[in-house]
C-alpha positions as CSV (number, residue, x, y, z in Angstrom):
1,X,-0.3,30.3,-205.7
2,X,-1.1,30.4,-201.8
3,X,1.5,29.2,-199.2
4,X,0.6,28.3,-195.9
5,X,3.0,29.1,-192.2
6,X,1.9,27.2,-189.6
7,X,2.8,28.8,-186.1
8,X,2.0,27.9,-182.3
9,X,0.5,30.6,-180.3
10,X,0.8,30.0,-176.0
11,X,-1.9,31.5,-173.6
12,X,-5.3,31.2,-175.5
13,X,-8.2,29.7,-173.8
14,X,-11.5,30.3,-175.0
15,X,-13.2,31.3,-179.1
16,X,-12.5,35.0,-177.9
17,X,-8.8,34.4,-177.7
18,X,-9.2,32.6,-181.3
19,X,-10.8,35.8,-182.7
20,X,-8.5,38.6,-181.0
21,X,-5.9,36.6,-182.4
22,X,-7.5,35.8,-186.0
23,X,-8.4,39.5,-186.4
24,X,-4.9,40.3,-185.8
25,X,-3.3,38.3,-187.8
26,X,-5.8,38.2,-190.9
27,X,-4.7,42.4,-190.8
28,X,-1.4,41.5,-192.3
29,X,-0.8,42.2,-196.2
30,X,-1.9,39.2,-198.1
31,X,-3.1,36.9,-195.5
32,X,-6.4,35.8,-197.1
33,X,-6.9,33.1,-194.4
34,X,-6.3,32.1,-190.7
35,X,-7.0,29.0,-188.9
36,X,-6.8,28.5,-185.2
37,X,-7.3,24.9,-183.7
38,X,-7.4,26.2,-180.1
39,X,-5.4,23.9,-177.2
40,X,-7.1,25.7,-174.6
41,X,-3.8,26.6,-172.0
42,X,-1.2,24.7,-174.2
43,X,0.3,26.0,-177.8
44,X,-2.5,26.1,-180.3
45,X,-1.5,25.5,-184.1
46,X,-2.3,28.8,-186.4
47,X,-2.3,28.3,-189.8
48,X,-2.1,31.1,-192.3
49,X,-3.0,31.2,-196.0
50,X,-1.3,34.1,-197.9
51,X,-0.8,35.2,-201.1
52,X,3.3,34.8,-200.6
53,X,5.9,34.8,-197.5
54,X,4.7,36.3,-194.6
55,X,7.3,38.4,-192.4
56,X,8.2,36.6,-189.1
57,X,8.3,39.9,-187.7
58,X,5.2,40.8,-188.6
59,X,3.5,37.4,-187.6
60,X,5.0,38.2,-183.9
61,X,3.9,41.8,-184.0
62,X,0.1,40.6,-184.5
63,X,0.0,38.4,-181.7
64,X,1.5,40.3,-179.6
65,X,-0.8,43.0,-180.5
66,X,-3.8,40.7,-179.6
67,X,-2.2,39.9,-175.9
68,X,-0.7,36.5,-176.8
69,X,3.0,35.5,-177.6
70,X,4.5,33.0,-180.4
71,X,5.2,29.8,-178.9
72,X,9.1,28.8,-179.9
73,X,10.0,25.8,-182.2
């Protein structure tokens, strides 16, 4: 069975951003799925579809790694 994390990424502004940050993200073991509904210059909700929990750790390591930070909540 899938579960879904839903997190809030700050600082993207165009489809590019979406992609850098999709690509990074959708590298992480057992995410099968990422969706981006982009709030250009506000928090944008990303949605990912994995196979079981996803590390926090390694959620923040991806988005970092494509030049964005996790909004807090």
């Amino acid at each position: 069975m899938s579960e879904q994390t839903t997190i809030y990424v700050d600082g993207m502004t165009c489809e590019s951003c979406v992609r850098h940050v999709s690509e990074e993200l959708g590298e992480i073991s057992g995410v099968s799925a990422v969706a981006v509904e982009l709030v250009a210059g506000g928090s944008s909700p990303v949605t990912l579809t994995s196979e079981g929990p996803v590390s926090p750790q390694d959620i923040v390591a991806a988005v970092d790694e494509a030049g964005y930070t996790v909004a807090p909540r």
